[in-house]
Each structure stands twice: as C-alpha cells, then as structure tokens.
PDB file with one MODEL, atoms N, CA, C and O in Angstrom:
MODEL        1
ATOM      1  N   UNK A   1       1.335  -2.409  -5.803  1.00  0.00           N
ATOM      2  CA  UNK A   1      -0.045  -2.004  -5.695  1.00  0.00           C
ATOM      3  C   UNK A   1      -0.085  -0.490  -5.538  1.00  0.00           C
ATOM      4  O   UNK A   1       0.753   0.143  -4.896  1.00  0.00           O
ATOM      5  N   UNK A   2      -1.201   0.079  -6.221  1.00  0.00           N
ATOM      6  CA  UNK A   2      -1.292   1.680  -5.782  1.00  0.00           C
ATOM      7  C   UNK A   2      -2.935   1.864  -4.740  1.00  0.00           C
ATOM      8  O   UNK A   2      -3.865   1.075  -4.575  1.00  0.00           O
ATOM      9  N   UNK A   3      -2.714   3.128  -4.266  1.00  0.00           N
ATOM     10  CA  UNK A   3      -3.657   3.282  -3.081  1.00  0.00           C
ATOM     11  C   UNK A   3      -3.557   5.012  -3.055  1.00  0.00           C
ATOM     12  O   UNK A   3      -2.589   5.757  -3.210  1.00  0.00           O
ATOM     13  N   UNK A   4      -4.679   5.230  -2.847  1.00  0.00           N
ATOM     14  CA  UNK A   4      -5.212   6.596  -2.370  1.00  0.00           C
ATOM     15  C   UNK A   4      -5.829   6.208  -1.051  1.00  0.00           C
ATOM     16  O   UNK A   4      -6.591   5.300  -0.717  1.00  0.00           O
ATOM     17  N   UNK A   5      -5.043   7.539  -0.201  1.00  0.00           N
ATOM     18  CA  UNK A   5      -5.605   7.418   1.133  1.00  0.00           C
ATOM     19  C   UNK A   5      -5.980   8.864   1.014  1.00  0.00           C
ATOM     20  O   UNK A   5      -5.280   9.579   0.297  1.00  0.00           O
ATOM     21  N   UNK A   6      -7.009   9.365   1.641  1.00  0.00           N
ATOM     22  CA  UNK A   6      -7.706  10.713   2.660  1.00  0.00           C
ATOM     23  C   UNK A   6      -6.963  10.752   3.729  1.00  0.00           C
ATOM     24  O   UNK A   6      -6.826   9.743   4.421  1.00  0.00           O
ATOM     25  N   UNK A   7      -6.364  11.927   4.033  1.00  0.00           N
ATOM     26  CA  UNK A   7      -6.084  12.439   5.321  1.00  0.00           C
ATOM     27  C   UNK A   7      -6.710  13.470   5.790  1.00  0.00           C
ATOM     28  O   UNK A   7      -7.624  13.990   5.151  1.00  0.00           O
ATOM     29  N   UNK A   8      -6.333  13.899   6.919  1.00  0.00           N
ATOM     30  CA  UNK A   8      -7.001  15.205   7.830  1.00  0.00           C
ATOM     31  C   UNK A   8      -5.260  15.833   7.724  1.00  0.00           C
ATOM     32  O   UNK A   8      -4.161  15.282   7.660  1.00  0.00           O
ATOM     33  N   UNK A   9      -5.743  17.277   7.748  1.00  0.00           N
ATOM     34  CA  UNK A   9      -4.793  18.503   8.070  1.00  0.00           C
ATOM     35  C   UNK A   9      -4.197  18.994   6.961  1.00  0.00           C
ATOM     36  O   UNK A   9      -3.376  19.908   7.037  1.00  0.00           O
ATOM     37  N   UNK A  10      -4.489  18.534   6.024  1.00  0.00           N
ATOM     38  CA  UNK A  10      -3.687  19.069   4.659  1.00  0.00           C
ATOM     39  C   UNK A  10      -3.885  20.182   4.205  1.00  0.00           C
ATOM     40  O   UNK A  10      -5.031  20.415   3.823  1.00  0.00           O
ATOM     41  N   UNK A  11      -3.021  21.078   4.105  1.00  0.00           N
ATOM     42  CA  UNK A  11      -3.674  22.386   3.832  1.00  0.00           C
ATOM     43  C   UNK A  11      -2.673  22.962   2.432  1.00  0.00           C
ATOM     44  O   UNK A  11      -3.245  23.636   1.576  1.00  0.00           O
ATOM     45  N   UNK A  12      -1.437  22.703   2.304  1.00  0.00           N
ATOM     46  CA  UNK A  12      -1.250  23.491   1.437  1.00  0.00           C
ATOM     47  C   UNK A  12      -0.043  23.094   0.677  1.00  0.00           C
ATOM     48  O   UNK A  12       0.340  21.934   0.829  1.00  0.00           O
ATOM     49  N   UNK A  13       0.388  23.606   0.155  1.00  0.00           N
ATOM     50  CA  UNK A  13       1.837  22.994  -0.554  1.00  0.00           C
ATOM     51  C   UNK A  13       2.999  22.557   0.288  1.00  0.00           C
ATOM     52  O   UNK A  13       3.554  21.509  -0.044  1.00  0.00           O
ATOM     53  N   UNK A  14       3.496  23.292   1.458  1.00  0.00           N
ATOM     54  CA  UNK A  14       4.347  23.238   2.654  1.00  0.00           C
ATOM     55  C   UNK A  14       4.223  21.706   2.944  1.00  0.00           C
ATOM     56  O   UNK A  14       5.230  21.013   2.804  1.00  0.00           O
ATOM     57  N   UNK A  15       2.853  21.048   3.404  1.00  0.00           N
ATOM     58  CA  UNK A  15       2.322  19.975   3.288  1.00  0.00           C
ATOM     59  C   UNK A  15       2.446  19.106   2.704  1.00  0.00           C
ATOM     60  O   UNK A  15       2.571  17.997   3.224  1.00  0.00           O
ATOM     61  N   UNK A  16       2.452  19.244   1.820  1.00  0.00           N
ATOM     62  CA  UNK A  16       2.385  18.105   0.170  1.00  0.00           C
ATOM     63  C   UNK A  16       3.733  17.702   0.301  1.00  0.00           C
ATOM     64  O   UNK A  16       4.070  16.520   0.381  1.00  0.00           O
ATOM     65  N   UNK A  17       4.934  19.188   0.337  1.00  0.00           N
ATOM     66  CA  UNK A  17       6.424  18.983   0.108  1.00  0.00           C
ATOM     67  C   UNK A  17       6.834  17.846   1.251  1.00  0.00           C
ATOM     68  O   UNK A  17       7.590  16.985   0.801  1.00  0.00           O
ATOM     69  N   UNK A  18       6.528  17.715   2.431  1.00  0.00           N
ATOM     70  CA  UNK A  18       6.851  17.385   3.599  1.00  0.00           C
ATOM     71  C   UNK A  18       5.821  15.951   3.823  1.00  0.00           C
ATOM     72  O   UNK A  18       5.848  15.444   4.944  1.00  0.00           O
ATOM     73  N   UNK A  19       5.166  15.486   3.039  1.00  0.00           N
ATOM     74  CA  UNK A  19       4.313  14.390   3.245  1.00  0.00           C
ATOM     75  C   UNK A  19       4.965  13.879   1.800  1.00  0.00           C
ATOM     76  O   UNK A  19       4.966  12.648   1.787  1.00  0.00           O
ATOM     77  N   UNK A  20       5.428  14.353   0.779  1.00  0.00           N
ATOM     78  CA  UNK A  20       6.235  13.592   0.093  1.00  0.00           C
ATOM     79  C   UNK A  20       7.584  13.162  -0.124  1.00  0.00           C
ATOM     80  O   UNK A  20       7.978  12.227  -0.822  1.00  0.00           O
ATOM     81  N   UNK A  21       8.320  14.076   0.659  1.00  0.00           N
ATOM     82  CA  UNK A  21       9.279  13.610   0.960  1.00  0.00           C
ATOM     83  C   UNK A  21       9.482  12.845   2.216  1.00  0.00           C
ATOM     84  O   UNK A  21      10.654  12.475   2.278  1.00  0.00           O
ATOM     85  N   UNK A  22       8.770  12.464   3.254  1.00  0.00           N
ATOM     86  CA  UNK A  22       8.283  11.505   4.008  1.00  0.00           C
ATOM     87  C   UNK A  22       8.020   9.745   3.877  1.00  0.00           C
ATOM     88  O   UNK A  22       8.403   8.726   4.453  1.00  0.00           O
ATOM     89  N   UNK A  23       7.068  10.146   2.676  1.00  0.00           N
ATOM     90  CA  UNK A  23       7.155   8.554   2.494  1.00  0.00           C
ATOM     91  C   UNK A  23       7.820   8.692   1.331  1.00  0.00           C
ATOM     92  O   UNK A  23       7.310   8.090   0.386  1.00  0.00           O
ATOM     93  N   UNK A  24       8.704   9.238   1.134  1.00  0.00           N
ATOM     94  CA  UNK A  24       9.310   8.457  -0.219  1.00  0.00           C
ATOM     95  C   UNK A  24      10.254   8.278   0.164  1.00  0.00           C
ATOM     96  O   UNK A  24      10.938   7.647  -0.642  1.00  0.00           O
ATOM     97  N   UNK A  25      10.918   8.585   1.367  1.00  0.00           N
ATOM     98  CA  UNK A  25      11.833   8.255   2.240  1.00  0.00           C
ATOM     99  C   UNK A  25      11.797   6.591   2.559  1.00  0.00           C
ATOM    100  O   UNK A  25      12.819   5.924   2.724  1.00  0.00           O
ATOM    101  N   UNK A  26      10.356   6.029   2.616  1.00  0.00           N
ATOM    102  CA  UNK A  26      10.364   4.649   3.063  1.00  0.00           C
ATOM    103  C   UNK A  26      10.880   3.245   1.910  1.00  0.00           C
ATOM    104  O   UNK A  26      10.655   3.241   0.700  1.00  0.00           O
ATOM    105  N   UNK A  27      11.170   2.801   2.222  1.00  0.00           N
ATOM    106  CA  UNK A  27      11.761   1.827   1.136  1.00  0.00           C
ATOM    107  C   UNK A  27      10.594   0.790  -0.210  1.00  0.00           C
ATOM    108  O   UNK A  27      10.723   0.389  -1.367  1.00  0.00           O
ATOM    109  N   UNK A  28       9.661   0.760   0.735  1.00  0.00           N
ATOM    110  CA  UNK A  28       8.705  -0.204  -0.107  1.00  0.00           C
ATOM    111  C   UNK A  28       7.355   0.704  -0.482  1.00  0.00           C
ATOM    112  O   UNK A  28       6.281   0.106  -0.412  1.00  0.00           O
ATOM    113  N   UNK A  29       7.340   1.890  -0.815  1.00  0.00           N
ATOM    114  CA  UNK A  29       6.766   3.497  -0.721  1.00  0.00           C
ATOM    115  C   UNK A  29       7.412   4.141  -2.619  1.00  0.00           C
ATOM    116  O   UNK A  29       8.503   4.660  -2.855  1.00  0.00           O
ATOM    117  N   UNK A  30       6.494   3.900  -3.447  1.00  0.00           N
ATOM    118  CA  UNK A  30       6.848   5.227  -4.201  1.00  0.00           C
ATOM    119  C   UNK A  30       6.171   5.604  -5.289  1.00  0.00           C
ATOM    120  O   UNK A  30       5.147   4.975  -5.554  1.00  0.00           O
ATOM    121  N   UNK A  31       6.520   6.527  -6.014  1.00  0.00           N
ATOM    122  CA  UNK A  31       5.692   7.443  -6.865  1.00  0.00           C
ATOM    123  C   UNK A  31       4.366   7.784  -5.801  1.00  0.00           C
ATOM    124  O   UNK A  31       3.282   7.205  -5.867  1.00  0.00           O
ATOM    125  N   UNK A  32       4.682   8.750  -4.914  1.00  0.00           N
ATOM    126  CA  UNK A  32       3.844   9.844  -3.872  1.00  0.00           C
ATOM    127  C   UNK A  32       3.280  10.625  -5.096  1.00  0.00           C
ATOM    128  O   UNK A  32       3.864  10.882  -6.149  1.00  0.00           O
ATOM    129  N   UNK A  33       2.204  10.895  -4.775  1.00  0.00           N
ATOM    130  CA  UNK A  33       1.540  12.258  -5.759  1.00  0.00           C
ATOM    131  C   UNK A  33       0.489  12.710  -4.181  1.00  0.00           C
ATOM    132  O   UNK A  33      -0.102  11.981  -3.385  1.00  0.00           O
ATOM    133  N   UNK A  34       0.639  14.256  -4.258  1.00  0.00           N
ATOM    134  CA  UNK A  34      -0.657  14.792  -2.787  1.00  0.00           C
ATOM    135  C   UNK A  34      -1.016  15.402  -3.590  1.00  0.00           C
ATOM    136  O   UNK A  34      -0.353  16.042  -4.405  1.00  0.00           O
ATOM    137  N   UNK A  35      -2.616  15.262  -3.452  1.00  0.00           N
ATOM    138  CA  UNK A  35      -3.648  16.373  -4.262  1.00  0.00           C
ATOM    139  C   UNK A  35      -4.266  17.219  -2.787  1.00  0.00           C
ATOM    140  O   UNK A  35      -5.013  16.716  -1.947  1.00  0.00           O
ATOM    141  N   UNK A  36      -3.631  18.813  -2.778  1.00  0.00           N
ATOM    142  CA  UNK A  36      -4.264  19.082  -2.017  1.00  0.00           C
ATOM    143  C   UNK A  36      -5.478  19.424  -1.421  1.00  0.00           C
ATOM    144  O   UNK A  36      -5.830  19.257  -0.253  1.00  0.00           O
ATOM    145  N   UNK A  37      -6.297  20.103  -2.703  1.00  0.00           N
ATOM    146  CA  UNK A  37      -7.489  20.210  -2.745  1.00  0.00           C
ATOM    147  C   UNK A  37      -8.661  19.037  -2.837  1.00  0.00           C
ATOM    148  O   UNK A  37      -9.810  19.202  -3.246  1.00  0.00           O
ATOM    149  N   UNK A  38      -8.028  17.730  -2.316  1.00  0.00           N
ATOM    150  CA  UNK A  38      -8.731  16.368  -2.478  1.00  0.00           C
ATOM    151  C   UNK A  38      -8.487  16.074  -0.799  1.00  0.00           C
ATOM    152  O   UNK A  38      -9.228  15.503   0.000  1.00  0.00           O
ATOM    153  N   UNK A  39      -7.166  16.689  -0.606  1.00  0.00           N
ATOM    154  CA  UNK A  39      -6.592  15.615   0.921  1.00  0.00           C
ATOM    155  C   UNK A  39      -6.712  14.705   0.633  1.00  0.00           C
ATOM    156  O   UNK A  39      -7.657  14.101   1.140  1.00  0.00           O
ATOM    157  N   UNK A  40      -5.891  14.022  -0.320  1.00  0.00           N
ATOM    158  CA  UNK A  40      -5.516  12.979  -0.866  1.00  0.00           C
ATOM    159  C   UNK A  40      -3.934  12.946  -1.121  1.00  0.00           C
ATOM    160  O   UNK A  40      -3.284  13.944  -1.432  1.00  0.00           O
ATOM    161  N   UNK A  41      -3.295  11.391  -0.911  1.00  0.00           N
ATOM    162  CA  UNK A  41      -1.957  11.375  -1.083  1.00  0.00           C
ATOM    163  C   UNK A  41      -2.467  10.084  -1.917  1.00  0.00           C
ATOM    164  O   UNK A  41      -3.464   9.382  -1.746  1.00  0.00           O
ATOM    165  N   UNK A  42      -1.294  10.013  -3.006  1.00  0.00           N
ATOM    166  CA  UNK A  42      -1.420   8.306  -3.824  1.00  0.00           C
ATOM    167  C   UNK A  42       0.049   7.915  -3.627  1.00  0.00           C
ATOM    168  O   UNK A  42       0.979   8.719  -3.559  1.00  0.00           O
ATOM    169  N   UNK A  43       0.149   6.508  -3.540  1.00  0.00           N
ATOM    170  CA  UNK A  43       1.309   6.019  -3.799  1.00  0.00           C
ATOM    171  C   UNK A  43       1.494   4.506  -3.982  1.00  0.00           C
ATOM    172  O   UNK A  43       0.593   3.741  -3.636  1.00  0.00           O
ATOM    173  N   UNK A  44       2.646   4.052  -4.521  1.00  0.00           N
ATOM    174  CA  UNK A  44       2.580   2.895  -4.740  1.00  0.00           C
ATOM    175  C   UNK A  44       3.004   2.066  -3.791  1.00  0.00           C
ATOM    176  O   UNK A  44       3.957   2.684  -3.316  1.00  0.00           O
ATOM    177  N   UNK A  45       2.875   0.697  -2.997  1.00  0.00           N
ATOM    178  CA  UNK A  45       3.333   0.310  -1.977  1.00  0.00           C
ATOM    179  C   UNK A  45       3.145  -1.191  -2.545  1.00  0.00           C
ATOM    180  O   UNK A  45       2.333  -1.642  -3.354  1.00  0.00           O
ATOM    181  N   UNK A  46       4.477  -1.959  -1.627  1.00  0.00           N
ATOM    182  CA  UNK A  46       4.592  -3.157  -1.880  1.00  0.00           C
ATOM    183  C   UNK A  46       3.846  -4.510  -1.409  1.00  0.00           C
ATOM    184  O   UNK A  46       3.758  -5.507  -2.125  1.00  0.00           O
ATOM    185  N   UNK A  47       3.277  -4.394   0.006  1.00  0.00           N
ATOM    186  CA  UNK A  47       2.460  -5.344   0.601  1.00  0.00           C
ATOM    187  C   UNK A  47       1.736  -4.560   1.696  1.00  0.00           C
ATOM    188  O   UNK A  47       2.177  -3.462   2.035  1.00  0.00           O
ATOM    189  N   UNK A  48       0.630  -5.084   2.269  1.00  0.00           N
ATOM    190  CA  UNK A  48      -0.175  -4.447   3.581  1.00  0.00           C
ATOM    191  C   UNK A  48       1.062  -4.521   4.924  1.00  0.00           C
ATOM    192  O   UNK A  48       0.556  -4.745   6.024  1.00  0.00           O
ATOM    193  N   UNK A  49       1.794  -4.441   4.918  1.00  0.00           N
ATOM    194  CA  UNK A  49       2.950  -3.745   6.003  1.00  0.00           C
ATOM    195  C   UNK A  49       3.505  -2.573   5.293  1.00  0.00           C
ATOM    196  O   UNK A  49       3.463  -1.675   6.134  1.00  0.00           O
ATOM    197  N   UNK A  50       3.956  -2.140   4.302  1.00  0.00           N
ATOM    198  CA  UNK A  50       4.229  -1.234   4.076  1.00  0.00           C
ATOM    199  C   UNK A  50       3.355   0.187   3.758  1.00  0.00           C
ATOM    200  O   UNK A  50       3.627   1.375   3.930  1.00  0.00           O
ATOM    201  N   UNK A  51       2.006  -0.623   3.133  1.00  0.00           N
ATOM    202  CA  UNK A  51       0.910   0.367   3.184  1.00  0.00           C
ATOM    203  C   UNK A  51       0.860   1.071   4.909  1.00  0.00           C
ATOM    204  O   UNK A  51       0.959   2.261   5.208  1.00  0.00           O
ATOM    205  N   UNK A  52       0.721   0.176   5.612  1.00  0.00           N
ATOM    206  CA  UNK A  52       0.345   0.342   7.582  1.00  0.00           C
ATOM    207  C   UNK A  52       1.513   1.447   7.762  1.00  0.00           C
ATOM    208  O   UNK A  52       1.280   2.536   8.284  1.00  0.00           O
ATOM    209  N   UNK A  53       2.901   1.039   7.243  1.00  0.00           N
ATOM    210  CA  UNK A  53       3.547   2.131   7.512  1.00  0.00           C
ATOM    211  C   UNK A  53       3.667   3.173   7.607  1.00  0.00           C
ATOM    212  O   UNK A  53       3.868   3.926   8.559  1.00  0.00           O
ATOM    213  N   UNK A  54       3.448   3.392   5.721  1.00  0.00           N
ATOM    214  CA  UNK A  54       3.065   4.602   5.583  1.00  0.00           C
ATOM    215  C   UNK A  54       2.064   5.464   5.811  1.00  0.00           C
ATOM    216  O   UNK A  54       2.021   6.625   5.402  1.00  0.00           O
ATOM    217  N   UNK A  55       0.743   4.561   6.873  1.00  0.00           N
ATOM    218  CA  UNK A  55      -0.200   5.390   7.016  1.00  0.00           C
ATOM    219  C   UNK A  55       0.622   6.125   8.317  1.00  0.00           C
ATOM    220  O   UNK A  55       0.745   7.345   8.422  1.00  0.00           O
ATOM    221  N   UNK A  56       1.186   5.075   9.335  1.00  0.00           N
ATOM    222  CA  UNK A  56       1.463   5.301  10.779  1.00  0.00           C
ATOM    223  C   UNK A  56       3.111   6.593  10.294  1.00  0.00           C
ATOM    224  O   UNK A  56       3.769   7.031  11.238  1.00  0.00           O
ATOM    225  N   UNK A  57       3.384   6.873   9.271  1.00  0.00           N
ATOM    226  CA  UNK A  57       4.592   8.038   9.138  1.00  0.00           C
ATOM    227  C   UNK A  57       3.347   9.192   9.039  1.00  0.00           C
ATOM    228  O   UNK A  57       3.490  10.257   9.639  1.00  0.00           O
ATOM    229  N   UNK A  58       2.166   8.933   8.281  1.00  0.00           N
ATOM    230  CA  UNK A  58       1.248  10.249   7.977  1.00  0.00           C
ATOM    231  C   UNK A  58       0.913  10.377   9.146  1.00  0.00           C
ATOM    232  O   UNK A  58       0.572  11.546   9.324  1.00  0.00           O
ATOM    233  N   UNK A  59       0.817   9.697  10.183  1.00  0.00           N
ATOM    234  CA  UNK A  59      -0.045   9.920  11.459  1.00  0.00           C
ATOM    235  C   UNK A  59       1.004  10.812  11.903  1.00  0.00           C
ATOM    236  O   UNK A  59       0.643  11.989  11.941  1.00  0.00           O
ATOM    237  N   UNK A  60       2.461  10.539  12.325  1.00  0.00           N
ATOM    238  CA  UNK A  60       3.770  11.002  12.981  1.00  0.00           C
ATOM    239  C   UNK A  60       3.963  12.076  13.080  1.00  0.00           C
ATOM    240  O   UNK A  60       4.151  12.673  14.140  1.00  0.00           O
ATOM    241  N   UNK A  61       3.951  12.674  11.649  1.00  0.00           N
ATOM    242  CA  UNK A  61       3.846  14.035  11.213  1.00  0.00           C
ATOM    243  C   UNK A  61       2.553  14.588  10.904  1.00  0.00           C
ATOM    244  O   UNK A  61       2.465  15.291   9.898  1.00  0.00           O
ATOM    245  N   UNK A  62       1.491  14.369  11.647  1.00  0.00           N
ATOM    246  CA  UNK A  62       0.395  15.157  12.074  1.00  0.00           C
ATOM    247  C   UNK A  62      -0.683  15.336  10.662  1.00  0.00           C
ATOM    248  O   UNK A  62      -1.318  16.318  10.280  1.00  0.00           O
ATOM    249  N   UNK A  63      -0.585  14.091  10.161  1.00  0.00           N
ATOM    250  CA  UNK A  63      -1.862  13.726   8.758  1.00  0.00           C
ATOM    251  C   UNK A  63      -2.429  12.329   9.286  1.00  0.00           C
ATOM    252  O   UNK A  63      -1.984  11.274   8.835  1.00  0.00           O
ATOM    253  N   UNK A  64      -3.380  12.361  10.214  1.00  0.00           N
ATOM    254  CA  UNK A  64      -4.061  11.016  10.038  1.00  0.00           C
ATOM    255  C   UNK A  64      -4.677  10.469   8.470  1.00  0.00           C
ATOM    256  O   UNK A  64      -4.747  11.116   7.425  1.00  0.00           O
ATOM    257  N   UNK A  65      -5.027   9.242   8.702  1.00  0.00           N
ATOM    258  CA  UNK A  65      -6.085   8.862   7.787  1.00  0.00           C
ATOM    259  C   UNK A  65      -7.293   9.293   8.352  1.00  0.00           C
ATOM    260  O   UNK A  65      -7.694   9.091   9.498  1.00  0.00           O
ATOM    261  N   UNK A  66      -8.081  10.187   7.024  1.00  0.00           N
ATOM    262  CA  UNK A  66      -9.886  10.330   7.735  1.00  0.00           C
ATOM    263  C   UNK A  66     -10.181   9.345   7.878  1.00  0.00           C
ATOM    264  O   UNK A  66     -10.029   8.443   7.055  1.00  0.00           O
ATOM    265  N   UNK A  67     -10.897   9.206   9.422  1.00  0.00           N
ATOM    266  CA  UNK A  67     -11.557   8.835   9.586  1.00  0.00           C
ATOM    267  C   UNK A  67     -10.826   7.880  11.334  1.00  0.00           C
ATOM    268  O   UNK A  67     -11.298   6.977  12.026  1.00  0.00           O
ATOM    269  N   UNK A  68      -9.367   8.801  11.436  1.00  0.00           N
ATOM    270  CA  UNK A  68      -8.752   8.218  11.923  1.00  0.00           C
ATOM    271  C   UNK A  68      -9.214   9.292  12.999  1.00  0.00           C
ATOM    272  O   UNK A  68     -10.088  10.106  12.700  1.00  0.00           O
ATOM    273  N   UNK A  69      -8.558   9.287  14.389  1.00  0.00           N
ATOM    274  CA  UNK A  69      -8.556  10.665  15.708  1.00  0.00           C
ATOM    275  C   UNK A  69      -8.121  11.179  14.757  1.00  0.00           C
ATOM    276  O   UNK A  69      -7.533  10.572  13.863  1.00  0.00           O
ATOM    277  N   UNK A  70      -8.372  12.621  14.789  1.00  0.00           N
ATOM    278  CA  UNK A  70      -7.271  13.850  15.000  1.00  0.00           C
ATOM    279  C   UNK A  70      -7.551  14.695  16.135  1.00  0.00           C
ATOM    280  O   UNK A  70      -8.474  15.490  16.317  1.00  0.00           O
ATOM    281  N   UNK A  71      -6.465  14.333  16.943  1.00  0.00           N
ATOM    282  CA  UNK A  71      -6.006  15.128  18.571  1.00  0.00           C
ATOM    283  C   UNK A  71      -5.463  16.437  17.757  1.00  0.00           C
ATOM    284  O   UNK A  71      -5.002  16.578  16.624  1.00  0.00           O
ATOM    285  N   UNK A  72      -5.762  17.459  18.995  1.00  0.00           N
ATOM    286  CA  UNK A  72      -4.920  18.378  18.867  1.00  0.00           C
ATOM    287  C   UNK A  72      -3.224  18.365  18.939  1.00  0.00           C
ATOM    288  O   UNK A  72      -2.598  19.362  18.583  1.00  0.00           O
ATOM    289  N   UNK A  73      -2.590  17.239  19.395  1.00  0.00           N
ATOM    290  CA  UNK A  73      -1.497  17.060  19.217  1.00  0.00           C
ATOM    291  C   UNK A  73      -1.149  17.062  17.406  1.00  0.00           C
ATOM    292  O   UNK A  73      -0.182  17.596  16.862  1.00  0.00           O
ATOM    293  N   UNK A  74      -2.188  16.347  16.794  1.00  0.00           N
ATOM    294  CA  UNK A  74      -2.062  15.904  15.364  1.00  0.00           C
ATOM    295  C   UNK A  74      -1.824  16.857  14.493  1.00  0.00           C
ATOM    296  O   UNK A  74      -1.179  16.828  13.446  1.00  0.00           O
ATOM    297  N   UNK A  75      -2.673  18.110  15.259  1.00  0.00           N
ATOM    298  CA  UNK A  75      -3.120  19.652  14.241  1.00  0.00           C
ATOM    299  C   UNK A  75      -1.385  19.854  14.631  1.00  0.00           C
ATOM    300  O   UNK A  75      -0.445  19.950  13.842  1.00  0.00           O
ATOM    301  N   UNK A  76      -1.375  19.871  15.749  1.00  0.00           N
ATOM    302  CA  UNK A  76       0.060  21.048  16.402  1.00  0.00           C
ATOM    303  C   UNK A  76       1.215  20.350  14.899  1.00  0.00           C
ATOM    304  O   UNK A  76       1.766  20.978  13.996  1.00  0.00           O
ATOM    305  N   UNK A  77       1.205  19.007  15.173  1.00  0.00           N
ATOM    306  CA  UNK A  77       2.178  18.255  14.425  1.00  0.00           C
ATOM    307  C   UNK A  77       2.378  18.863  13.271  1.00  0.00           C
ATOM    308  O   UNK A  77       3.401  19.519  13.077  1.00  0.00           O
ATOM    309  N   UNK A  78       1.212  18.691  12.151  1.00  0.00           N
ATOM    310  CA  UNK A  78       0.774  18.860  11.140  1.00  0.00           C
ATOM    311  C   UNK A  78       1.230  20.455  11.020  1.00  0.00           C
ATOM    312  O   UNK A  78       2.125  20.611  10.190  1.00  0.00           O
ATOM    313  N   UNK A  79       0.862  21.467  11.576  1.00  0.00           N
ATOM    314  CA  UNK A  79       1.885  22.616  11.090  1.00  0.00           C
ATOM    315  C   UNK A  79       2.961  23.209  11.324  1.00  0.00           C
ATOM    316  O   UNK A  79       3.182  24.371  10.982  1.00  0.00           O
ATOM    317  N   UNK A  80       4.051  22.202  12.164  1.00  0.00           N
ATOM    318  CA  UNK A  80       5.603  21.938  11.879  1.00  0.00           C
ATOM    319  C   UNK A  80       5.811  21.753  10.774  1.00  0.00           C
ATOM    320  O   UNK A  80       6.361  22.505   9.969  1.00  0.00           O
ATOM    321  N   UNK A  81       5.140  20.123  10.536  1.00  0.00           N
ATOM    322  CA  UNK A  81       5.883  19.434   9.088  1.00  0.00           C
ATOM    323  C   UNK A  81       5.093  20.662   7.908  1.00  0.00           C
ATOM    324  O   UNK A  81       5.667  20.667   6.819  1.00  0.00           O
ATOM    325  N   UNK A  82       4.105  21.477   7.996  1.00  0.00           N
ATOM    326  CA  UNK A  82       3.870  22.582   7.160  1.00  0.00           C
ATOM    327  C   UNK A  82       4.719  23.813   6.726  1.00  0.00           C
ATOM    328  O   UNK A  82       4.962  24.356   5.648  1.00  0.00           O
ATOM    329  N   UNK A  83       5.129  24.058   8.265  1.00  0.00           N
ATOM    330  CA  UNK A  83       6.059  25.062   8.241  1.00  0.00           C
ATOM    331  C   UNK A  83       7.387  24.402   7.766  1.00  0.00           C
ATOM    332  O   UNK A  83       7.884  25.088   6.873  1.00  0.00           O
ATOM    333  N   UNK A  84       8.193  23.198   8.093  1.00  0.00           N
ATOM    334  CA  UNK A  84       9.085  22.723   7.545  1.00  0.00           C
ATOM    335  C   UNK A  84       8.973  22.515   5.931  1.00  0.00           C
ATOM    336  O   UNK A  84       9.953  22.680   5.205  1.00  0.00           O
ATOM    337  N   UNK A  85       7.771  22.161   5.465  1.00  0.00           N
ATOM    338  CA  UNK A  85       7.844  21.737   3.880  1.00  0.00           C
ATOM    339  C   UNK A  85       7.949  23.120   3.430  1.00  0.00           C
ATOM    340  O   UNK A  85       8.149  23.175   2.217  1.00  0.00           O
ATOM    341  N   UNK A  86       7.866  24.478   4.118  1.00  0.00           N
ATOM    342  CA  UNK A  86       7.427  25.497   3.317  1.00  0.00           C
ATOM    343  C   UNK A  86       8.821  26.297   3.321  1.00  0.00           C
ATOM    344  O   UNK A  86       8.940  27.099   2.395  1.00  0.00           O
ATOM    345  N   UNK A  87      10.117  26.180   4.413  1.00  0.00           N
ATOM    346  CA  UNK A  87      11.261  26.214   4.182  1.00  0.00           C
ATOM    347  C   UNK A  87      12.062  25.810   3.367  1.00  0.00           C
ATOM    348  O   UNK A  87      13.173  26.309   3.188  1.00  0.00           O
ATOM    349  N   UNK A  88      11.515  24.672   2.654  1.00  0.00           N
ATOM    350  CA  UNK A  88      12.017  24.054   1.637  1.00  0.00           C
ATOM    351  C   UNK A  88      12.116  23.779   0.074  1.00  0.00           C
ATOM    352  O   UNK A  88      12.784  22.952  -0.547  1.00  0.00           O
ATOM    353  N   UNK A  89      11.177  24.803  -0.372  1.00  0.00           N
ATOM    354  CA  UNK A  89      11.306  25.405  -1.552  1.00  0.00           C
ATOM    355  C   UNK A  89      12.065  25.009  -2.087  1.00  0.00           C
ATOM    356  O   UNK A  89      12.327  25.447  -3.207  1.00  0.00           O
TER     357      UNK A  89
ENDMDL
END
C-alpha cells in the first residue's frame, strides 16, 4: 500500500536526507519520497503496523504527524536529525 502523511518541522533538505534514510531503514517501509515544500513524506508500507511505525520513527526524530502534539522537545529533536541529514551530503 502507498500513503502520504503531513508532518510538522520539515524544513529543508538536511530533513528529507534524515527522514529518508530513517524509514527506509525499517523493513516493511519503502520507496520514501519527502516533498519539502508540501511537508509531506510518501511511502510504501506493508500493513497498518508498519504504517504506525513509521509514523512513531517520524515522531522519534522530531516530525510528528500534523495534527499530532508538537512539544518543544519535538522542534529541539527535529533540528538534530536536520543538522545530522545536513552532514551527510
């Protein structure tokens, strides 16, 4: 099955790099595409546990789903895994 989710905190490529190599890390998770200017991630997933997963890895690293909290813990999160995706060029 494929799915577009909305997140909060997405800001830039650093982002994208680090939210796709994230869930594509997960086993039942793939073909990631992040549109940043949407705050949108797509991907393909195998059943509603693996979708849940991959929302609860976007939460981890500081991308809720809109509509989800975003704590200031979430923001702080969110520009690690920014600053990490952006080391990684």
């Amino acid at each position: 099955m494929k799915t577009t989710v909305y997140i909060q905190n997405l800001k830039c490529g650093g982002c994208a790099r680090t939210i796709t190599k994230k869930l594509s890390e997960l086993e039942d998770i793939g073909e990631v595409h992040v549109d940043v200017e949407e705050s949108a991630v797509s991907f393909d997933y195998l059943d509603e546990m693996a979708l849940q997963h991959a929302q609860e890895v976007l939460k981890f690293n500081g991308y809720p789903v809109l509509g989800d909290q975003n704590t200031i813990g979430d923001k702080a999160k969110s520009l690690v895994s920014c600053a990490i995706g952006k080391m990684h060029l």
